[in-house]
C-alpha positions in Angstrom: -23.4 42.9 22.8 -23.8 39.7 24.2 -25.3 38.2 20.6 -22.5 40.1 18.7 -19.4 38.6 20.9 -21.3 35.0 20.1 -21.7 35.4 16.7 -17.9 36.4 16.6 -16.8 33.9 18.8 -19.2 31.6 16.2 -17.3 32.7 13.0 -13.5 32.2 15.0 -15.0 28.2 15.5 -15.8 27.8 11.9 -12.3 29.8 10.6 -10.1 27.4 13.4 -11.7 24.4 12.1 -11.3 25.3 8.4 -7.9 25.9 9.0 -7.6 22.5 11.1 -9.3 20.4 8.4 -6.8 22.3 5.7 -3.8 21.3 7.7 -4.5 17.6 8.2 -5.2 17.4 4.6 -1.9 18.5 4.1 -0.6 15.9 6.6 -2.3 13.5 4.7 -1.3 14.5 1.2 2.3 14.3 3.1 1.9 11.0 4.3 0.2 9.8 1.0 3.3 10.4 -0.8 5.5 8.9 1.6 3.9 5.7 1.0 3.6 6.1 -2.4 7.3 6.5 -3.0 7.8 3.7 -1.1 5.6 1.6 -3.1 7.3 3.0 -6.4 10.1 1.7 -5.8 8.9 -2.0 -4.3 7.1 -2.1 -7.3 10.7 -0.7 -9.5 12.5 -3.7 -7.2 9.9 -6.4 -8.2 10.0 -5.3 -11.7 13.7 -6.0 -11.8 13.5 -9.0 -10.3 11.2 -10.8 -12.3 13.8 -12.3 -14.4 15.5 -15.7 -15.1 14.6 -18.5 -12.7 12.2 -16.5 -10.9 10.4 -15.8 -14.2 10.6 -19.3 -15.2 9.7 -20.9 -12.1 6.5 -18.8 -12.0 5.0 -19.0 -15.2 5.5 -23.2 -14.4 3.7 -22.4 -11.6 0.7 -20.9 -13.7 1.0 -22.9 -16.0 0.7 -25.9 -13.8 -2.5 -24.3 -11.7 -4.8 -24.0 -14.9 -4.1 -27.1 -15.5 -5.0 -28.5 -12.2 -8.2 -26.5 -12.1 -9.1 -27.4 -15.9 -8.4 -31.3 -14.4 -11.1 -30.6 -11.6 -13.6 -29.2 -13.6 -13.6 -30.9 -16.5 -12.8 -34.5 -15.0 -9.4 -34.9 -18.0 -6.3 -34.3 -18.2 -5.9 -31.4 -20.4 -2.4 -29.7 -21.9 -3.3 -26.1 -22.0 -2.3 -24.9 -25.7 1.7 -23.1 -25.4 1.3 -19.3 -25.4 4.4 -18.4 -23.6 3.6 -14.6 -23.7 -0.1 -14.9 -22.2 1.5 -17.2 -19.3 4.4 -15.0 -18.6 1.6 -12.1 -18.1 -0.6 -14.1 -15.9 2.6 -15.2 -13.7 3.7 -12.0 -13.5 -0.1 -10.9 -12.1 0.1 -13.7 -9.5 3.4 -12.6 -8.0 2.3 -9.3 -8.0 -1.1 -9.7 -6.2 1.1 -11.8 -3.7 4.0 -9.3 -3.1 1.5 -6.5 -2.9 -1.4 -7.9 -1.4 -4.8 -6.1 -0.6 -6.5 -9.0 1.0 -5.7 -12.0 3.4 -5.7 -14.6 1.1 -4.0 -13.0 -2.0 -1.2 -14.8 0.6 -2.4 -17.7 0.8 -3.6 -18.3 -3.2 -2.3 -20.5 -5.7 0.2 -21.1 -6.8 1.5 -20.9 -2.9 0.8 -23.5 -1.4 2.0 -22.0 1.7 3.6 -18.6 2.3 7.1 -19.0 0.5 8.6 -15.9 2.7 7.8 -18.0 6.2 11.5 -19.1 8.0 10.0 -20.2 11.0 8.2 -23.8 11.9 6.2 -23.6 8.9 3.3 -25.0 10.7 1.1 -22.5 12.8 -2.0 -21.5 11.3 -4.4 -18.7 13.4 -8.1 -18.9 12.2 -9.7 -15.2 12.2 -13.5 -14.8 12.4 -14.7 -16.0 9.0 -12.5 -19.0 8.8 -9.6 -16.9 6.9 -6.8 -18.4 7.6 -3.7 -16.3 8.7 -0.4 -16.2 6.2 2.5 -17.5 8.3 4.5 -14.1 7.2 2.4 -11.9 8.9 2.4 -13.7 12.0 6.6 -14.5 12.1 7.6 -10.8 11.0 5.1 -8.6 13.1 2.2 -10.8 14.7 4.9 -13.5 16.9 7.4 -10.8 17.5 4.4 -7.8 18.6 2.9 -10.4 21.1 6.5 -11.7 22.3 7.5 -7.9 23.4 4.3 -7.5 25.0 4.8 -10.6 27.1 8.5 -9.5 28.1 7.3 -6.0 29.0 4.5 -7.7 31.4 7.2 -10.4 32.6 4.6 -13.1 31.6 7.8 -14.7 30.0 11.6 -14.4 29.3 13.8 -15.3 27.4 14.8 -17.9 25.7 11.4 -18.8 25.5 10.1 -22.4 26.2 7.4 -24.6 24.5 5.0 -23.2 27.2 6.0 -19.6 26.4 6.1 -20.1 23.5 2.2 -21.0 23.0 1.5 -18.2 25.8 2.8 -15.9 22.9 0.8 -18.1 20.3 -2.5 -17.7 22.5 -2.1 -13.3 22.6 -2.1 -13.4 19.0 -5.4 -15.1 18.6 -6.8 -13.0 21.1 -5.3 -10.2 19.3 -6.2 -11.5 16.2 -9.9 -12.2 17.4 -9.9 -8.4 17.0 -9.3 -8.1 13.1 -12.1 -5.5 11.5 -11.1 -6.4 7.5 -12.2 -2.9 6.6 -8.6 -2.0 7.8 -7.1 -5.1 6.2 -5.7 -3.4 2.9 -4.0 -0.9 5.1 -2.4 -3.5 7.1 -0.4 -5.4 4.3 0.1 -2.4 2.9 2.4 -1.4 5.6 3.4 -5.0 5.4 4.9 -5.1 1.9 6.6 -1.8 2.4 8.1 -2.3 6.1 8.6 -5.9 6.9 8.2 -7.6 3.8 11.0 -9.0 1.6 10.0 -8.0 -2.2 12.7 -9.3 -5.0 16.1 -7.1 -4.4 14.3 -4.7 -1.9 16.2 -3.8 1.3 13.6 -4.1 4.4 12.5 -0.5 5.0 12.3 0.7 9.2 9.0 1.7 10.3 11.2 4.9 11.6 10.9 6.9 8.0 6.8 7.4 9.8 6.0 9.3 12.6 3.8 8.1 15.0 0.9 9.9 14.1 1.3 7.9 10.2 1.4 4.2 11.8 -1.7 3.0 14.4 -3.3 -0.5 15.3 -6.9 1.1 14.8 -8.3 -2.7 15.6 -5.9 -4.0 18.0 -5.4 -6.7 16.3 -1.3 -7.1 16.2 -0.8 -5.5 12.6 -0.1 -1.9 12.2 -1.6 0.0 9.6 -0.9 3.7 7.8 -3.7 6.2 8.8 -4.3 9.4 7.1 -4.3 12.7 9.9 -7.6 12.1 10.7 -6.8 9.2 12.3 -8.8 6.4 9.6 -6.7 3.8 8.2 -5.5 4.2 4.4 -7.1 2.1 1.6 -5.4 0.3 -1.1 -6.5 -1.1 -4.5 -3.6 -2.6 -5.8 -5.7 -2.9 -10.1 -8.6 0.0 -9.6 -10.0 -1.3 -13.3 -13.8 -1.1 -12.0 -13.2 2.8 -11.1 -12.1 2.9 -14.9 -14.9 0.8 -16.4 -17.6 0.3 -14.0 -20.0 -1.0 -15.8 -18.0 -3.9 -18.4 -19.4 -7.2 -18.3 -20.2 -9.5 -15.5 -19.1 -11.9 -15.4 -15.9 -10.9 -18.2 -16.8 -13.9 -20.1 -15.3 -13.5 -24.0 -17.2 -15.3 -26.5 -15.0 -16.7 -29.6 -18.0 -17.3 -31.9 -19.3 -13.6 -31.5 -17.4 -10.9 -32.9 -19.9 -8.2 -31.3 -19.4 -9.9 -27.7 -20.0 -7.4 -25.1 -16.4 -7.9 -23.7 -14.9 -6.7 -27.4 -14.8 -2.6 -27.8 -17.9 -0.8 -29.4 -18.1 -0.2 -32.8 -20.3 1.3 -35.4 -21.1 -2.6 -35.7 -20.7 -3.5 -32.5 -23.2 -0.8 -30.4 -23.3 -2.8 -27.7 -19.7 -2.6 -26.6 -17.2 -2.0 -24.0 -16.6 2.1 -24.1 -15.6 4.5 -21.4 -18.7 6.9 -20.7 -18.5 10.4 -20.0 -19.8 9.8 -16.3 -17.0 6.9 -15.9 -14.2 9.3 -16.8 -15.1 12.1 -14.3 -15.6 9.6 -11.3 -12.4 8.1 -12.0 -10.7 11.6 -12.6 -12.2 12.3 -9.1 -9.5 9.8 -7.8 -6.5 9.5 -10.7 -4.9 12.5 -12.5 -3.9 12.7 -15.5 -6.2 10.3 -17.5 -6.2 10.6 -21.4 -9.0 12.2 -22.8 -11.9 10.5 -24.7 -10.8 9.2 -28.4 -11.7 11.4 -31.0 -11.6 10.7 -34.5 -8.8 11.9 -37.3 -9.2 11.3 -40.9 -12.4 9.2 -39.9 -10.1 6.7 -38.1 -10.9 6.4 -34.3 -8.8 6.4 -32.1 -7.6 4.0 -29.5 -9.4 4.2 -26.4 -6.3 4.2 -23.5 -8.3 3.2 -20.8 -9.4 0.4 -22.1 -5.3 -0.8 -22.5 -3.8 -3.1 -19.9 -0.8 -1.7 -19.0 1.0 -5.1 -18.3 -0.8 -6.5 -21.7 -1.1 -3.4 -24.1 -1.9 -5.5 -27.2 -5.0 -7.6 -25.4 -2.7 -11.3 -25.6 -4.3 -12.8 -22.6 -8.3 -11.5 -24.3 -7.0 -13.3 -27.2 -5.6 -16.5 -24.5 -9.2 -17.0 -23.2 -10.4 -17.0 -26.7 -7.9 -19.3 -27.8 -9.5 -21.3 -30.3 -8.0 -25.4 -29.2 -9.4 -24.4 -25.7 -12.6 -23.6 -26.7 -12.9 -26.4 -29.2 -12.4 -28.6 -26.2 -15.2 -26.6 -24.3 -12.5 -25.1 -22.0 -13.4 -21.8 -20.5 -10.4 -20.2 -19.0 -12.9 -17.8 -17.4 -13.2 -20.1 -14.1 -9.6 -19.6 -13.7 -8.9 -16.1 -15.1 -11.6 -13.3 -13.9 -11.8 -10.6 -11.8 -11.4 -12.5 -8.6 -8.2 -13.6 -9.5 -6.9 -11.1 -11.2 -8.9 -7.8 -12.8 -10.7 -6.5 -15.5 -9.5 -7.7 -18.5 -8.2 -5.2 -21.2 -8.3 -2.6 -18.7 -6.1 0.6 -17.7 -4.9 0.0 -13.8 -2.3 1.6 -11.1 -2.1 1.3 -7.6 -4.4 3.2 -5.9 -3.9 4.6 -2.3 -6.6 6.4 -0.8 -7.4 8.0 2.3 -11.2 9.3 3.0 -11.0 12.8 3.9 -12.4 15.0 6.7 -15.8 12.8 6.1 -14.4 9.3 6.5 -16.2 8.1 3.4 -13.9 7.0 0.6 -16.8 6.6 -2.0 -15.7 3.3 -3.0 -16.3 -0.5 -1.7 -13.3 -1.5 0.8 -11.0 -3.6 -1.4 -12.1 -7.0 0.9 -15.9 -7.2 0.0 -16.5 -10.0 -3.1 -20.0 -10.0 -2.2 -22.6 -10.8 -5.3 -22.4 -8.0 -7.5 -19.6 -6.7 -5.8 -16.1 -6.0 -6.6 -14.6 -3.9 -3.8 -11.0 -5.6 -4.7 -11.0 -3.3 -7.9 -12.2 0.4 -6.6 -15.9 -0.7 -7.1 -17.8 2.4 -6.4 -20.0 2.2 -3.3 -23.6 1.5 -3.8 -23.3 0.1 -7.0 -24.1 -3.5 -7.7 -23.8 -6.0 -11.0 -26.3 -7.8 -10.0 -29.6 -6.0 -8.6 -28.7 -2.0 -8.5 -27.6 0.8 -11.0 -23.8 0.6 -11.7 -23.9 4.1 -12.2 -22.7 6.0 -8.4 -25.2 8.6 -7.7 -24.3 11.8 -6.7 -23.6 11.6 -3.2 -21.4 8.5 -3.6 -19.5 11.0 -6.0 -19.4 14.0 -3.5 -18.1 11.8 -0.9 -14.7 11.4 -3.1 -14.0 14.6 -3.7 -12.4 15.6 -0.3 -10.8 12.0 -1.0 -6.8 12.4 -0.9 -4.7 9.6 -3.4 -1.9 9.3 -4.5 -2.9 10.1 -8.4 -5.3 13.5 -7.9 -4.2 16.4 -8.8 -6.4 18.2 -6.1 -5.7 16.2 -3.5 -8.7 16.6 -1.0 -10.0 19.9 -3.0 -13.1 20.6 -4.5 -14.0 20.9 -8.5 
């Protein structure tokens, strides 16, 4: 009786937590698509605004960086040759990676040469471990005002605060800030952009529209972050194109004299190729509904492969820029400047990816901050995967461990096959 009334009480265990696990993915899946609609339309507002002036003055801006980096390296001045359309693409990128940034320094990047969005003293900088340092924004719209509140609540200071207050405030956020674990980083200026940040003709959204259990410091480190119900802190990959092609050429280095470079699409004469492999369509489909199906071929004309289509640069203009025949008769290789650091794969499907691990914690895929050798976490590289000494094919387990993944772009969101 005894073994029967355990085995019972065994079974009710497994049903409860079955049941628990299905209802926090479907707080999760909730929460995903809060943010996600909130993203939408920031990204709708920047898309609008990116116009006029602002277009001008940014594609100056890019223009003028190559420039100064082609200077450095090459030790001459050097005009880039005009392609209007190529440098209204790239300027475009660079205000994007900065309005929606994944990492620390996609604030702190050229062509800023500090944080435009700062209205404070313009001159406090907070060094985290690692030397990164901290973009003024964060700290005057959540970091300076966080610490401040604390400090009243304690009575450690009141207001209006004095120069000696004021750097009592300045000292608890780099304690605060001492505290920074960068795997939660992307989560953190996510919320950012999408509750305290200004983006082009966007209205500042409150942090009210989440409940309590959406929003958590998981670090302590002064910047909030969304979790998923489980309690781990969302991931964001703002251009996923290395969950789309993981295994395109590194570095992406397009070779004029070479019509069958590696970087150009395979063909019957080209075997050697960029192409979309079976096995890189179902890990991505893991993650991103909706993906077009393989090219087939109609009245022996192939067709176009879609994933390999910027959506920014559908016709390939900035693949033909960095082949652009003046720069490379002056041994100019606009690589240095425009790569997957920067910006992402070149010729390359991409959409903002938001991703939350599951029950396991385990998201499958590098966090977007690690740039180590061989490594692209900034892009969705798969974990375990490396350019440079390992397969770039994920194995099995790296490809279970997405499949109780919930995004914002799969269909099953958290379900098995």
């Amino acid at each position: 009786m005894i073994a029967i009334i355990g085995i019972l009480a065994s079974l009710t265990i497994a049903v409860m937590n079955g049941v628990t696990d299905q209802a926090l993915r479907e707080a999760t899946k909730a929460t995903v698509q809060k943010v996600n609609g909130l993203l939408q339309q920031r990204i709708e507002s920047f898309d609008r605004s990116f116009t006029g002036e602002r277009r001008e003055q940014a594609i100056k801006n890019v223009r003028n960086v190559l420039e100064t980096a082609i200077i450095a390296a090459e030790g001459n001045p050097f005009l880039l040759s005009e392609n209007e359309t190529a440098m209204s693409i790239l300027a475009k990128k660079l205000e994007f990676r900065f309005q929606f940034p994944q990492r620390v320094q996609d604030r702190l990047g050229a062509p800023y040469s500090r944080d435009p969005q700062a209205t404070g003293t313009g001159s406090l900088v907070v060094l985290p471990p690692g030397g990164v340092p901290l973009p003024q924004s964060l700290y005057e719209e959540i970091l300076f005002p966080v610490a401040r509140a604390e400090l009243l609540e304690e009575q450690v200071v009141t207001l209006p605060l004095d120069a000696s207050e004021r750097n009592l405030i300045d000292a608890r956020v780099s304690q605060k800030w001492a505290n920074h674990d960068r795997d939660t980083e992307s989560s953190e200026l996510l919320y950012f952009a999408l509750i305290r940040s200004r983006i082009f003709g966007a209205s500042v959204s409150g942090a009210d529209e989440f409940s309590g259990s959406e929003i958590d410091d998981t670090d302590n480190d002064g910047l909030p972050e969304f979790v998923d119900a489980w309690g781990t802190p969302l991931q964001f990959y703002r251009w996923p194109t290395r969950l789309i092609d993981n295994d395109s050429p590194v570095p992406f280095d397009p070779v004029l004299s070479n019509l069958n470079d590696p970087t150009d699409l395979r063909t019957s004469s080209n075997p050697t190729g960029r192409e979309i492999t079976d096995s890189e369509r179902r890990v991505a489909g893991i993650l991103l509904k909706g993906l077009p199906p393989a090219p087939g071929t109609i009245s022996a004309v192939q067709q176009r492969e879609f994933l390999l289509v910027d959506p920014d640069d559908p016709v390939g203009i900035v693949y033909q820029f960095l082949e652009d025949p003046p720069n490379v008769s002056m041994g100019i290789n606009l690589h240095n400047y425009i790569n997957e650091d920067t910006f992402h794969t070149i010729d390359t499907f991409h959409t903002p990816l938001i991703v939350s691990a599951g029950v396991d914690g385990i998201t499958g895929l590098y966090e977007p901050w690690r740039t180590e050798t061989g490594i692209l976490g900034i892009l969705a590289q798969p974990a375990g995967t490396n350019f440079a000494s390992a397969s770039t094919i994920p194995t099995q387990a790296v490809e279970d461990a997405m499949r109780d993944n919930v995004t914002n772009r799969n269909r099953r969101a958290g379900g098995q096959r």
